[in-house]
C-alpha positions in Angstrom: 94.6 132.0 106.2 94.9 135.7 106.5 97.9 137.8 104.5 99.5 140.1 106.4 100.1 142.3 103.5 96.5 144.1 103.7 96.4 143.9 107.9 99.9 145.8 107.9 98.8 148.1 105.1 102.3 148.4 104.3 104.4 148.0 101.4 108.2 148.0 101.2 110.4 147.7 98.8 114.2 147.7 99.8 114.9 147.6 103.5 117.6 150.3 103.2 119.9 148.8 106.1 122.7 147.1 104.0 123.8 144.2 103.6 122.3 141.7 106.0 123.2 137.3 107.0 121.0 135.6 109.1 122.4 132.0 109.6 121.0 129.7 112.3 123.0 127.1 114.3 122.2 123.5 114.8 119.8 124.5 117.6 117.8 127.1 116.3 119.9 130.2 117.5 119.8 133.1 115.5 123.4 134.9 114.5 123.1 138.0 113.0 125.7 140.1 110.8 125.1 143.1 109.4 127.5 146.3 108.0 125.5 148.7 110.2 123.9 148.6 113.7 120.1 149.1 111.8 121.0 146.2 109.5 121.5 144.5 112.8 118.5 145.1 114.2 116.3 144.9 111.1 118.2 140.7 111.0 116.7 140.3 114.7 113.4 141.6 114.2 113.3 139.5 111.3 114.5 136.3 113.1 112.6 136.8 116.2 108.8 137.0 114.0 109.9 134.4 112.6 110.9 132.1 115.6 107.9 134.1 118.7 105.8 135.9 116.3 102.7 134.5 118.0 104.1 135.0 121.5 105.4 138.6 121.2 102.0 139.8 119.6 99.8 138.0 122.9 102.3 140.2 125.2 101.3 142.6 123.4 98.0 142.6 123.6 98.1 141.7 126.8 99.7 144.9 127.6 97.5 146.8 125.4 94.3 145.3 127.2 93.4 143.7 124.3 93.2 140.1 125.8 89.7 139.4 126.2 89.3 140.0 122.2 91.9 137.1 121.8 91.2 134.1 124.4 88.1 135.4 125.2 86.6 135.4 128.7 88.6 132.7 130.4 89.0 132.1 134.7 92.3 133.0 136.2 94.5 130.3 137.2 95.4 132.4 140.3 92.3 133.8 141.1 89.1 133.2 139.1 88.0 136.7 139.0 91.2 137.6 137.8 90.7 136.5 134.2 91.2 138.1 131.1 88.7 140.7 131.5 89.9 141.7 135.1 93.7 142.1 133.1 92.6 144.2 130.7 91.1 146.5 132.8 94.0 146.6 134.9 96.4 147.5 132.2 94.5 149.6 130.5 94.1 151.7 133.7 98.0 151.5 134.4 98.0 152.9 130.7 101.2 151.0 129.8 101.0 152.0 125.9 100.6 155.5 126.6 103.1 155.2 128.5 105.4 153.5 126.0 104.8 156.4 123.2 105.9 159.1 125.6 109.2 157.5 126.7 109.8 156.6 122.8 109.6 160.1 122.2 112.0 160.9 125.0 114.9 158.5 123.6 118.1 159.4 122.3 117.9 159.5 118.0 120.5 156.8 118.0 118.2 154.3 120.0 114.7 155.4 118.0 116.7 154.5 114.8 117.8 151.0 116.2 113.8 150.0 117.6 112.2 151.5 114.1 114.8 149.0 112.4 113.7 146.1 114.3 110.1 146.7 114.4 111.0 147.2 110.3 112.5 143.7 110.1 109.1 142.0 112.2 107.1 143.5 110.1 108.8 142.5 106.8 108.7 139.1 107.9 104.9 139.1 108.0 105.1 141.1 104.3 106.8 138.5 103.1 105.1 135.2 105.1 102.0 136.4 105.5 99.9 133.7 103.5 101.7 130.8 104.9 102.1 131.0 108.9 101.4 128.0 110.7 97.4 127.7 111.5 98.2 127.9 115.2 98.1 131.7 114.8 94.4 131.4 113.8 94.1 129.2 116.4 95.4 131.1 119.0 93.4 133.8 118.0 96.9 135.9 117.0 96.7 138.5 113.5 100.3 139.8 113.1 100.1 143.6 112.8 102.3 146.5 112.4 105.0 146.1 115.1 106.1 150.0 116.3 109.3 151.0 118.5 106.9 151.6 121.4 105.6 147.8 121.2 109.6 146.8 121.4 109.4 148.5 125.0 105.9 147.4 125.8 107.8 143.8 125.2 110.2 145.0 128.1 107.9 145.6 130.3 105.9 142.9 130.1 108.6 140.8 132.0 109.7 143.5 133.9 106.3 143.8 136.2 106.7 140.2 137.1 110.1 140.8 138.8 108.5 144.2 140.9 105.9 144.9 143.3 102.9 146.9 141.6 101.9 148.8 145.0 98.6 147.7 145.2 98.9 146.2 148.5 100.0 149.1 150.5 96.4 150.2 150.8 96.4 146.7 153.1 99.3 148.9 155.4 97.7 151.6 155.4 94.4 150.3 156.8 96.7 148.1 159.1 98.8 151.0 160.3 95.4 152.9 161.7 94.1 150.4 163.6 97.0 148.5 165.1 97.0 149.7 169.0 100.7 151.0 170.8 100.8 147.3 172.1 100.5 145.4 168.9 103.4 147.4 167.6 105.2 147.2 169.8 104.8 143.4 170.3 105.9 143.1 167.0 109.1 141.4 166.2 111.5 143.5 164.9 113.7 143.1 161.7 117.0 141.3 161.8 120.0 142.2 160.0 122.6 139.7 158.5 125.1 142.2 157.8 127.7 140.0 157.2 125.2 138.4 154.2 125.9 141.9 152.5 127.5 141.9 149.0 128.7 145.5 149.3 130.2 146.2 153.0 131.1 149.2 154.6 135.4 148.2 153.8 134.2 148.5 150.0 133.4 151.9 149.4 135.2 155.1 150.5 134.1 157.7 153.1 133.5 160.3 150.6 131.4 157.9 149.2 129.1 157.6 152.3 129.7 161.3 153.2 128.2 161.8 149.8 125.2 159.4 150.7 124.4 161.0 154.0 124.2 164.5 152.6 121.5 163.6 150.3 120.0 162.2 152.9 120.1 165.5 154.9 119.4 167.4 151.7 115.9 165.8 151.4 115.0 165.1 154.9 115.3 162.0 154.8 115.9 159.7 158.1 119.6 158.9 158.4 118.8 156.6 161.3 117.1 153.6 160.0 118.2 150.8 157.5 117.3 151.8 153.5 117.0 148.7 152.8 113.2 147.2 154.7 110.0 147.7 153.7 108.9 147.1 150.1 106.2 144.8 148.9 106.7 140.6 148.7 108.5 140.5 144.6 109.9 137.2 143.1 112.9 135.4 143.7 115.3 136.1 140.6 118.4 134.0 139.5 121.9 133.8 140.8 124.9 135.0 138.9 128.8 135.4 140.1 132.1 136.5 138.3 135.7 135.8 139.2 138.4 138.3 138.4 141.5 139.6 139.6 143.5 138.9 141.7 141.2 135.4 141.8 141.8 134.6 138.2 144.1 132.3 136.6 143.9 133.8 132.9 143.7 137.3 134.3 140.2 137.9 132.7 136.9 137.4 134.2 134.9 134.8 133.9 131.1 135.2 134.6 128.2 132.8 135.2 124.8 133.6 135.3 121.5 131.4 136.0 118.1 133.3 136.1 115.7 130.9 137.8 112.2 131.5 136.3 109.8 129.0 135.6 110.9 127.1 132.5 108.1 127.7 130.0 107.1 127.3 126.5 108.1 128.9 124.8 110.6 130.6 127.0 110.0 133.5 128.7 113.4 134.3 127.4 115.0 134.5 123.7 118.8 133.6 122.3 120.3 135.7 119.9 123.5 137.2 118.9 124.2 140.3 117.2 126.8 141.7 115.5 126.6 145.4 113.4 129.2 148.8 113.5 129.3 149.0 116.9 126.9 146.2 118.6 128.2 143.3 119.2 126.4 140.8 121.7 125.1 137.6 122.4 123.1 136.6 125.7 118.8 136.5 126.2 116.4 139.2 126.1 112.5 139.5 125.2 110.9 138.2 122.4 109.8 141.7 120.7 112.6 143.7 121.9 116.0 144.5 121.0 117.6 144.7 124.1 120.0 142.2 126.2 118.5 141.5 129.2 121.5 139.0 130.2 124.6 138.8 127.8 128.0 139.2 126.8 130.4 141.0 124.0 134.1 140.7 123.3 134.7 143.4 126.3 132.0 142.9 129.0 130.0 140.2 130.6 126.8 140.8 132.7 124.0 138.8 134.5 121.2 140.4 136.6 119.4 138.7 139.9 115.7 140.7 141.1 116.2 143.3 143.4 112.4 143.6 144.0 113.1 147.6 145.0 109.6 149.6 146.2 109.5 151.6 142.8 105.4 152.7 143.6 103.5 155.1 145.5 99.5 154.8 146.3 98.4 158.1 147.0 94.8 158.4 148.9 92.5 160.8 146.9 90.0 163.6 148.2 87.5 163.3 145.6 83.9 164.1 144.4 82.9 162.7 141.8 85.8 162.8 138.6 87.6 165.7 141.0 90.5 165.4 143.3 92.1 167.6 146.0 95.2 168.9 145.5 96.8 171.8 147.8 93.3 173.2 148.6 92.1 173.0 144.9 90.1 170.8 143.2 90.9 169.6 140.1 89.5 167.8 137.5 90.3 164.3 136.7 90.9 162.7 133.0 88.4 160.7 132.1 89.0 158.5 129.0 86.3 155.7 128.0 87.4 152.5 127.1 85.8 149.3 124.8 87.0 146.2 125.9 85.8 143.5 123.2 85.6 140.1 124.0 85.8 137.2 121.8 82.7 136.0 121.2 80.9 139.4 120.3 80.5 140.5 123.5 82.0 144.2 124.3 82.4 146.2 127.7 82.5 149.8 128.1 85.0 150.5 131.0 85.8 154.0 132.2 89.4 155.4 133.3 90.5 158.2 135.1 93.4 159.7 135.6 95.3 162.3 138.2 98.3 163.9 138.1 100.1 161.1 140.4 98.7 158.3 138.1 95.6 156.2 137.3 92.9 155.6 139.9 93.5 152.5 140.7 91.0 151.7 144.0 89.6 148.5 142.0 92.7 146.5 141.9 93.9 148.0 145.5 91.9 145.7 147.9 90.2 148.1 149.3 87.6 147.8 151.8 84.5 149.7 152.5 85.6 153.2 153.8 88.6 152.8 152.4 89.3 156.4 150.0 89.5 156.0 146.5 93.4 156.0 145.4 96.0 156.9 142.9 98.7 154.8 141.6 102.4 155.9 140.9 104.7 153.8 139.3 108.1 153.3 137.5 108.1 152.6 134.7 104.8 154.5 133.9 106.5 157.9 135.1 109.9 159.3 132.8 112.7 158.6 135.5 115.6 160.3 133.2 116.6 156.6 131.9 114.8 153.3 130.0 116.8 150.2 130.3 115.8 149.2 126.6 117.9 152.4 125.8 121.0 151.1 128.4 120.8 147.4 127.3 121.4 148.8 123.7 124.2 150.7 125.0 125.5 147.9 126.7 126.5 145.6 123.5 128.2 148.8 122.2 130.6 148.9 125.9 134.2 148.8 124.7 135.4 150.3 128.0 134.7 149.9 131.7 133.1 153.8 131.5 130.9 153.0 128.9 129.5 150.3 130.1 129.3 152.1 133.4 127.6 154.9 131.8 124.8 152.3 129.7 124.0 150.9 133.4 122.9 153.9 135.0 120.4 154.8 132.6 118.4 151.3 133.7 115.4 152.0 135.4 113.5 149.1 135.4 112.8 146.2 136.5 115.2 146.7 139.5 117.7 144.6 139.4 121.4 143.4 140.7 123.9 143.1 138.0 127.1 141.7 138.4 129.7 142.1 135.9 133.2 141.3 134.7 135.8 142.7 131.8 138.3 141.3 129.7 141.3 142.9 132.0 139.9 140.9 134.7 138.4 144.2 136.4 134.7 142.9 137.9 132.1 145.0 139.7 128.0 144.7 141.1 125.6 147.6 140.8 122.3 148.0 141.5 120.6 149.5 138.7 116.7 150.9 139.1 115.3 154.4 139.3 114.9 154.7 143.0 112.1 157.7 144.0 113.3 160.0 146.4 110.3 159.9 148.8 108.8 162.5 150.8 110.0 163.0 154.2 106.5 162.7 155.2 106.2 159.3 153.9 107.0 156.8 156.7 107.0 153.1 156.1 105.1 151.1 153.2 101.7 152.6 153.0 99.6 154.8 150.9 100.2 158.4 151.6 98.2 161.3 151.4 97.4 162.7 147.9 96.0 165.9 148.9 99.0 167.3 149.1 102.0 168.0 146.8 104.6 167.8 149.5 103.6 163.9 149.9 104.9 163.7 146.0 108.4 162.2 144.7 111.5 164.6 144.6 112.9 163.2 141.8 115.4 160.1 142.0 118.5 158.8 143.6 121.8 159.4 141.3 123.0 156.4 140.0 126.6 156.8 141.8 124.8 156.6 144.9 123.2 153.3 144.9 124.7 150.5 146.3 127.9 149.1 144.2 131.4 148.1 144.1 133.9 147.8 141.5 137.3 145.5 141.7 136.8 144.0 145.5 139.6 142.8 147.2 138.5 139.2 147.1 138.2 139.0 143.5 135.1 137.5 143.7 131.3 138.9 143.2 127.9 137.1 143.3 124.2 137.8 143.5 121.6 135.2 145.1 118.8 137.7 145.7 120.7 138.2 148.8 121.0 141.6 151.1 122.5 144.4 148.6 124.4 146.3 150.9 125.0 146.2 155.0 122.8 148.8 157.4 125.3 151.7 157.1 124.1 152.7 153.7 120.6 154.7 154.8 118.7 155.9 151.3 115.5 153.6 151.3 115.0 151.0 148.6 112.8 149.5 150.1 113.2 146.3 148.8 111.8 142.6 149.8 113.5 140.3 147.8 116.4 139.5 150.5 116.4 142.5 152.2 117.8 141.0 155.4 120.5 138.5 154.7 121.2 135.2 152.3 119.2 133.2 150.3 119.9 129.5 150.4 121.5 130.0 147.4 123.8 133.1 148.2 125.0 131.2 151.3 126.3 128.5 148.8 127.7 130.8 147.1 129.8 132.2 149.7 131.1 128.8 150.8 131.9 127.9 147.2 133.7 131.4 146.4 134.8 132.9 149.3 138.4 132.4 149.8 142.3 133.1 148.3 142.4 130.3 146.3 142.8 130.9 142.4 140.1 129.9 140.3 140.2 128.7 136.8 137.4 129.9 134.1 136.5 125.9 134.0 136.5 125.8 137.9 134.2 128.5 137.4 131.6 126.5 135.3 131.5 123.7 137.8 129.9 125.7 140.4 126.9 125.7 138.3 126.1 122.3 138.8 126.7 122.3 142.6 123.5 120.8 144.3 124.0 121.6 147.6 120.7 123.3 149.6 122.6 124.4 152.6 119.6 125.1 154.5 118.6 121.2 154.1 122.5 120.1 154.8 122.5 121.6 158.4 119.1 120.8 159.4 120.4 117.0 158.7 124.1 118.1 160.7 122.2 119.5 163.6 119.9 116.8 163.6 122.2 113.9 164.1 124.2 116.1 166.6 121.5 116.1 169.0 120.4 112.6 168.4 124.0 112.1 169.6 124.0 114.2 172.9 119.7 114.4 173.9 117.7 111.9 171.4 114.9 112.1 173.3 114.8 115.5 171.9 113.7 114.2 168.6 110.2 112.8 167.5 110.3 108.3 166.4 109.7 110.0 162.6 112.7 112.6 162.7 114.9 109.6 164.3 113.9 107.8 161.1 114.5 110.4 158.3 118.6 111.3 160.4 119.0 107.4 159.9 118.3 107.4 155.5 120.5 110.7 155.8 123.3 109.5 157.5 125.1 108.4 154.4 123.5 111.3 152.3 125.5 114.0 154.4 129.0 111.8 154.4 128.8 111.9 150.7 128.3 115.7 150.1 124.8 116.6 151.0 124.0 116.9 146.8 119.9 116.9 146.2 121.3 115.7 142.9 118.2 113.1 142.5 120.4 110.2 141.5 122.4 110.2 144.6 121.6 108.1 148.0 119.7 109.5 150.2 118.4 112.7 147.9 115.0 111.7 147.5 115.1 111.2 151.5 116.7 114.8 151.5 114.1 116.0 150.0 111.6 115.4 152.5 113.4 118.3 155.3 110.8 120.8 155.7 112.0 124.2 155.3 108.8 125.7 154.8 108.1 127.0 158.4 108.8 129.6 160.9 108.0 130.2 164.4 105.9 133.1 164.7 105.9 134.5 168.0 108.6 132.6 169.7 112.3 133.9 170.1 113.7 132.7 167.5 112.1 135.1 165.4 113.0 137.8 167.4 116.5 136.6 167.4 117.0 135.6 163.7 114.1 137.4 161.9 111.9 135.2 159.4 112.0 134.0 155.3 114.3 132.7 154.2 117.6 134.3 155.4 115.7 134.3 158.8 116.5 130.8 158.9 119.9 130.7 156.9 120.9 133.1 160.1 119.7 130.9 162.4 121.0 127.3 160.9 124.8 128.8 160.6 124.7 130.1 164.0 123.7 127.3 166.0 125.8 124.8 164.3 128.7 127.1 165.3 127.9 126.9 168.7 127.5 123.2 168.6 131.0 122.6 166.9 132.3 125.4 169.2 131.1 123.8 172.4 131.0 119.9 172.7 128.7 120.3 175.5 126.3 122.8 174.4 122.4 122.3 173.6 119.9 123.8 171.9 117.2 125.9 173.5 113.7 124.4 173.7 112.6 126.3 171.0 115.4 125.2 168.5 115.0 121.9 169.2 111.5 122.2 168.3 112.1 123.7 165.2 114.6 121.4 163.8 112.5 118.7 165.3 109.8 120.1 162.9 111.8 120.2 159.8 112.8 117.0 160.2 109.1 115.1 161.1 107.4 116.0 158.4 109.2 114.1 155.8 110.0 111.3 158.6 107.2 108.6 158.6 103.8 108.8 160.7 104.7 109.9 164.3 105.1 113.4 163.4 104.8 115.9 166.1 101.7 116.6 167.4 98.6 118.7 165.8 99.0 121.8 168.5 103.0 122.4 168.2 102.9 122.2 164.7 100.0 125.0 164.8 102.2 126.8 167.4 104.6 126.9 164.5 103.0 128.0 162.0 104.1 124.9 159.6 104.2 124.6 156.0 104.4 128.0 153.7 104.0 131.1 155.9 107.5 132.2 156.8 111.5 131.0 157.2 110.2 130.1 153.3 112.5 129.3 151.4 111.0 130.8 148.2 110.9 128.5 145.1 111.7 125.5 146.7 107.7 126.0 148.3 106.8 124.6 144.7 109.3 122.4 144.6 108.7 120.8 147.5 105.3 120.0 146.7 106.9 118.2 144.0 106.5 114.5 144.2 109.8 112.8 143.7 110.8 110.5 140.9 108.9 107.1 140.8 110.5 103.6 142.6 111.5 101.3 139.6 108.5 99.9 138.7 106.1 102.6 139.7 104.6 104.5 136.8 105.5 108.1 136.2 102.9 111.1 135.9 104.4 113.0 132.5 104.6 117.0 133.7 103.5 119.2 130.7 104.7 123.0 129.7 101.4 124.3 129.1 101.3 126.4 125.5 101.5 130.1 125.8 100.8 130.3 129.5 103.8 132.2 130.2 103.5 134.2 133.9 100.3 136.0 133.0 98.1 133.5 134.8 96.7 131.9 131.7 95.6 127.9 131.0 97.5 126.5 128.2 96.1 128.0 125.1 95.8 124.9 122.9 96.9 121.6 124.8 97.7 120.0 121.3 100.5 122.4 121.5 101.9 121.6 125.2 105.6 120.3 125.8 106.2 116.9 127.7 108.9 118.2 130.4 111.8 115.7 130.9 113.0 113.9 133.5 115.4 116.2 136.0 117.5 115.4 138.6 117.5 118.2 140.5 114.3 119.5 141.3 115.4 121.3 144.6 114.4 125.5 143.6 117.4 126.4 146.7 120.2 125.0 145.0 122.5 126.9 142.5 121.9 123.9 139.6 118.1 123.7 139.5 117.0 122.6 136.6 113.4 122.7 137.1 114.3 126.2 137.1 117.0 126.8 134.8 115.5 129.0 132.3 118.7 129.9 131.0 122.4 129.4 131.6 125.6 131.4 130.2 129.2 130.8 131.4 131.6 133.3 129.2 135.1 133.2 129.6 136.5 136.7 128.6 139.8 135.4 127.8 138.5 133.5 124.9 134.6 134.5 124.4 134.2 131.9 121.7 134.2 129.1 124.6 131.4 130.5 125.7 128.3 127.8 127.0 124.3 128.7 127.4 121.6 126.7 127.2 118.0 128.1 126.9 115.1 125.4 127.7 113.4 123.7 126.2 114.4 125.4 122.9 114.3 128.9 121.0 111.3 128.8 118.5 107.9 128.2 119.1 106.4 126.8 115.9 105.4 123.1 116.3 106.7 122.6 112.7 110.2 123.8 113.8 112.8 121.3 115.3 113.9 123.4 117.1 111.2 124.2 119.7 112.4 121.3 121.5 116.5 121.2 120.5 117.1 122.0 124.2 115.0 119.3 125.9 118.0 116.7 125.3 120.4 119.0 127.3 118.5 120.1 129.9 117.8 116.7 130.9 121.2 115.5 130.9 122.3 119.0 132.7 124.8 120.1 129.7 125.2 123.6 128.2 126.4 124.1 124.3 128.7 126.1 122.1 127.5 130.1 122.3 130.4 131.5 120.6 131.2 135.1 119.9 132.9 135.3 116.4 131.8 134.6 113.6 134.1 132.0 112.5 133.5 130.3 115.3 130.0 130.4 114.6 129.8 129.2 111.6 131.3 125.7 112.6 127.8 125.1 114.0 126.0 126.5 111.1 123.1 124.8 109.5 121.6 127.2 107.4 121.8 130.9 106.2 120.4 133.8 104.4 120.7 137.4 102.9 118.1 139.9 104.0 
C-alpha cells in the first residue's frame, strides 16, 4: 500500500486552527465543533477524507480529464463512444480547472481562508492514514493527493453540470432553424402557458418592481413582447421542497421540507454534515470535497433548492482558418494548448485544444454535421459572473438575518436553481438564484449565434433583484416542484426547460396539499412528505370511469378491465403506496405519451405539465356539466393511457403510432424509469435483487468493482411523480425553526463509503421502512446520539 506522506510531499506539524471535536452519531454523521470558522472547516475536510476520500478524488479527476489514467478505456453506459476517453477530452476542452484557479483567485479573503482550511484538514487525513486505507483505493485505481481550494469548487461543479444544459445541442437549432420552410413554422404548435401553475404571480410583486424589469429590458433591447421563460435546452428534473410560515403557522416559525429526487447512489451523490465554528453554524447536504451547503439549515434560516434548468450557454459559430478566428473584421489567433491524456494500461493520447475569446472550440462534442462551421462554447460557470455559489453557500450558514441571507443568495451562480426558504420569525420567501446572461438583442431563440461579431456577445448579467422571487406571500405557503417560476408578465429570458410551462405532477400535488387558509402544524408539515398521490394517474382513473359511465363504448375491453381493479384504488385515496389495493394496478396508467399533431397539443401544450393542464381541465368540465363528453381526441388519449396497462386488447397498432406512445412527450419525467420498473413479485414469485452499482455516480460509468455494489431494498413507492418516492429520495430534511433540534433527514443508503464502515449502509433500514432520524442542531442535543469522538 502506498503512504500518502511522500505523494502529498507535505509535512505538517500543528494544524493552527484551534481547538477542534469531531464526534460521529449512531449513523455515521459527522458533527463538527470548532472555536473558529477554519477549525471548522479543517474538522470537515478531515471527516469527509475519511468517510468519500475515494469518491471526491474520481470527481476529481474526472473533472480534470484524468479518467482514462484511472478506469482505463471503458464503453459508456449511455453511449459507447462516450467513454472515458471521449470525457476527458470533453472536460479538458471545457477547461474546468482552469477555470477553478481563476475564480479562486477572484474570492473574497474570508472564503479562500475557509477552502485552504478544509483542503488542510483532507490532506492531513491522508498525512496521518496514509499507510493504512482500505485496498479498495488501489483497487479503484484512486492515489490520494494534495487537495487545493480550487479542487473544493471543481467538487461543486461536478454536480452542478448534471442539473444544467451544456449547449451543445443548439448547433441541432441552428441547422434546424435554416432549413425549416415558412409552412413548417408555422405549422408548428405553439407553446402553452399554465399561468395559474406560476409560483410567483403578477399580485406578488409591486409595479415598481415590474417597471424596473421592463426598463432593463428596454435598456438592452431586449423583446418585451414574448414570455422569458421558453426556450432552453431539455435539463433534469430536480427535487421538490415547500415551507409554511405566517400567517399559515401554528408556532409562528417556519417549517421547511425539502426532498431532492436524484437517483439514489452509492455512495450518495450527496454528503451529511453539520458544522458549527465563530460564526458558521449549519447542518443539511452538500458535495463530498466541498465545504459548502448545497441543502441545509442553521438556528435562523432553512433552505432547499429544486433545478431550474436556466439556458446559462452560448455556441457561437466561428470564421476560421486554420488556429484563426474572425472577430469584427480581424483575425485573430486562437490558443492552442496540447494535451496528454494517459490511459491505464500504458497507452497515452496526444489531444489538442483551442481556445477563443468566447470559450473552447467545442465543434466535436456539438453534433455537428458536415458543413456545419466550427463553434465556440460559452458557459457559466466557466466565465466570472460577479458571484460563486461555493462562496454564497458559505455565507449562508453564517445568515443571522433575513438581509444576510438575502445578500449570500444572490451571489449563487450556479447550478441554476429554485430555493425556497423560511426563518425563525415565520417570514418565508422563493428566489431563483443563477447568473442569467443578458443576451444580445440579435440573438433570437435557442440556437448558435454568430461569432464573428462582438455585438452577438453577453452584456453582462441580470441583477439578482430582478429575477423572479417573492418574500412573505399572502398565503403563507411556498413550494417548488420544478414547476413554472413565474407567470408570462415577467419578460427577461431564462430560458429555461425544466417546467417552463406549468406543473409538474408533483407541483400540482403540492398545490392541492397546501393551498388553502387552514393552519398548519410543523408535524402536519412532515406528513406531506409521505403523500403518494401521482395526480396525473388519479384523474386518468376519475375520467376513465366517468366515461365508462356515460359512452363505454368509448373505451377499449383492456381499459374496461384496468377502471374495474381501480375502482376501489381511487375510493380509498388514489396512494401508489405499493402496499395498498389496487397500486400495483395503478401503476400500469400510461403517462408516457402525447399526441403530436392533434389539438390537444395545440390546446394544452406537451411534457409533462402539458398533460397536468389538460387532465384538470377536462375533469372540471365533466363535474361541471353532467352531460358533457369528451372530444374524440380526448377520449382517445385517456383511452391510451389506460390500454396499455389493461390486458391484451390494447388499441390498435396505427392509433397508437398516431399518438406517439410511450416516451416522447406529455412525459412525465422520472416516472419514464420508473415505469419501466417491474412491480413487486406475487407471493411466491421470486424477486430479482436491484444493485447500486459502486462509484457509478451520474458520470455514465459501470460499477467500478461489483464486489463493492449495494443490494437496494425493498420500496414501496416506486412511482418518480409522487412527492414520497423513495426510489428517489436521495435525501430528506424536515426542520422546524421553532425548535431546530427536532429536526429529521435521512440520506440513503448511508454517509461513508468504506466497506469496512457500518455505516455505509446505516440508512438502508430507514429508507425501506420510509422513516427519517434525529438531525439536531445543538450540540447537546447531539450528543445524545453520540457514538464516538475526537480532538483534532
Amino acid at each position: 500500500m502506498f503512504v500518502c506522506v511522500a505523494l502529498l510531499g507535505i509535512v505538517v506539524s500543528g494544524h493552527g486552527y484551534g481547538e477542534i471535536e469531531l464526534v460521529r452519531d449512531q449513523w455515521g454523521v459527522p458533527n463538527v465543533f470548532a472555536a473558529t470558522d477554519e477549525g471548522a472547516m479543517y474538522g470537515l475536510g478531515y471527516a469527509c477524507a475519511e468517510d468519500r476520500g475515494v469518491q471526491m478524488h474520481l470527481k476529481l479527476r474526472i473533472m480534470q480529464g484524468r479518467l482514462a489514467e484511472t478506469v482505463g478505456d471503458l464503453p459508456g453506459t449511455r453511449q459507447p463512444h462516450e467513454g472515458p476517453i471521449w470525457s476527458d477530452k470533453k472536460n479538458r476542452t471545457l477547461g474546468w480547472v482552469r477555470a477553478a484557479k481563476d475564480v479562486v483567485e477572484r474570492l473574497d479573503p474570508t472564503t479562500q481562508r475557509l477552502l485552504q482550511a478544509y483542503s488542510d484538514g483532507v490532506n492531513a487525513f491522508y498525512r496521518e492514514n496514509g499507510d493504512s486505507l482500505h485496498e479498495f483505493y488501489e483497487r479503484i485505481g484512486i492515489a490520494p493527493e494534495e487537495w487545493k481550494p480550487e479542487h473544493c469548487v471543481l467538487a461543486w461543479w461536478h454536480l452542478g453540470q448534471f442539473f444544467a444544459g451544456d449547449g451543445t445541442r443548439k448547433l441541432i437549432q441552428y441547422r434546424g432553424d435554416r432549413t425549416m420552410t415558412d409552412e413548417a413554422r408555422s405549422m408548428m404548435p405553439r407553446m402553452v402557458v399554465d399561468d395559474g401553475a406560476a409560483v410567483v404571480q403578477r399580485s406578488d410583486v409591486s409595479d415598481d418592481w415590474v417597471a424596473r424589469v421592463d426598463e432593463f429590458l428596454r435598456k438592452h433591447g431586449l423583446d418585451s413582447g414574448a414570455s422569458g421563460l421558453l426556450g432552453g435546452e431539455v435539463a433534469p428534473k430536480f427535487s421538490h421542497a415547500w415551507v409554511v410560515g405566517n400567517p399559515r403557522s401554528t408556532d409562528g416559525s417556519a417549517t421547511l421540507v425539502s426532498d431532492p429526487q436524484t437517483p439514489v447512489t452509492y455512495p450518495s451523490l450527496l454528503y451529511e454534515f453539520y458544522a458549527k465554528g465563530k460564526t458558521i453554524h449549519g447542518r443539511g447536504v452538500g458535495v463530498p470535497g466541498c465545504p459548502s451547503l448545497l441543502i441545509g439549515f442553521t438556528p435562523h434560516v432553512a433552505w432547499g433548492l429544486t433545478a431550474l434548468g436556466a439556458d446559462q450557454t452560448e455556441l457561437f459559430l466561428l470564421r476560421t482558418r486554420g488556429n484563426e478566428y474572425e472577430l469584427d473584421g480581424e483575425w485573430r489567433q486562437m490558443e492552442v494548448s496540447r494535451e496528454t491524456i494517459q490511459v491505464k494500461g500504458g497507452r497515452s493520447i496526444e489531444y489538442v485544444v483551442r481556445r477563443t475569446s468566447f470559450g473552447p472550440v467545442f465543434t466535436e462534442f456539438c453534433f455537428a454535421a458536415p458543413g456545419d462551421p466550427e463553434v465556440a462554447l460559452k458557459r457559466v460557470p466557466l466565465v466570472w459572473s460577479g458571484g460563486e455559489a461555493v462562496q454564497a453557500s458559505l455565507e449562508m450558514m453564517t445568515a443571522t438575518t433575513r438581509s444576510e441571507f438575502l445578500s449570500s443568495i444572490g451571489k449563487w451562480n450556479f447550478p441554476s436553481a429554485n430555493i425556497v426558504f423560511g426563518f425563525k420569525n415565520g417570514d418565508i420567501g422563493y428566489w431563483t438564484v443563477f447568473a442569467n446572461p443578458v443576451r444580445s438583442a440579435k440573438a433570437k431563440g435557442a440556437a448558435a449565434v454568430p461569432g464573428h461579431r462582438s455585438e452577438y456577445d453577453w452584456q453582462g448579467f441580470v441583477p439578482f433583484d430582478l429575477l423572479p422571487h417573492v418574500l412573505n406571500p399572502r398565503g403563507g405557503t411556498l413550494y417548488s416542484g420544478n414547476h413554472r417560476p413565474i407567470a408570462s408578465f415577467y419578460k427577461i429570458p431564462i430560458g429555461n426547460s425544466t417546467g417552463a410551462p406549468g406543473h409538474s405532477a408533483r407541483s400540482w400535488r403540492l398545490s392541492e396539499l397546501l393551498d388553502g387558509e387552514g393552519m398548519l402544524s410543523p408535524d402536519a408539515v412532515l406528513q406531506i412528505h409521505y403523500d403518494a398521490v401521482n395526480p396525473a394517474r388519479r384523474e386518468i382513473a376519475r375520467i376513465g370511469l366517468l366515461i365508462r359511465e356515460r359512452m363505454p363504448s368509448a373505451l377499449s375491453p383492456a381499459s374496461l378491465r384496468l377502471l374495474a381493479e381501480l375502482e376501489v384504488w381511487l375510493k380509498d385515496g388514489a396512494s401508489m403506496d405499493l402496499r395498498k389495493p389496487g397500486a400495483q394496478a395503478a401503476m400500469r396508467i400510461n403517462t408516457q405519451f402525447r399526441p403530436m399533431g392533434t389539438s390537444l397539443a395545440a390546446e394544452y401544450g406537451g411534457g409533462e405539465s402539458g398533460l397536468s393542464l389538460f387532465l384538470r381541465t377536462a375533469l372540471r368540465r365533466l363535474e361541471r356539466d353532467p352531460e358533457s363528453l369528451l372530444k374524440q381526441d380526448e377520449l382517445r388519449v385517456i383511452d391510451l393511457a389506460l390500454a396499455g396497462g389493461g390486458g391484451r386488447e390494447a388499441p390498435p397498432q396505427s392509433q397508437r403510432d398516431a399518438y406517439q406512445l410511450f416516451e416522447t412527450t406529455f412525459a412525465f419525467g422520472t416516472s419514464a424509469q420508473n415505469q419501466r420498473q417491474a412491480p413487486p413479485p406475487q407471493r411466491g414469485q421470486a424477486a430479482e435483487r436491484e444493485f447500486m452499482g459502486a462509484f457509478q455516480g451520474l458520470d455514465g460509468l459501470p460499477s467500478l468493482d461489483v464486489r463493492l455494489n449495494v443490494p437496494v431494498p425493498p420500496l414501496y413507492v416506486t412511482d418518480g411523480a409522487t412527492i414520497h418516492s423513495q426510489r428517489q429520495q436521495s435525501y430528506t430534511q424536515w426542520v422546524p425553526l421553532a425548535d431546530p433540534d427536532r429536526a429529521l433527514a435521512l440520506l440513503p443508503p448511508g454517509n461513508v463509503e468504506s466497506p469496512r464502515s457500518a455505516y455505509r449502509t446505516s440508512a438502508l433500514d430507514d429508507w425501506a421502512a420510509g422513516r427519517l432520524r434525529p438531525a439536531p442542531l445543538s450540540k447537546s442535543a447531539v450528543e445524545k446520539y453520540a457514538v464516538s469522538r475526537r480532538k483534532l
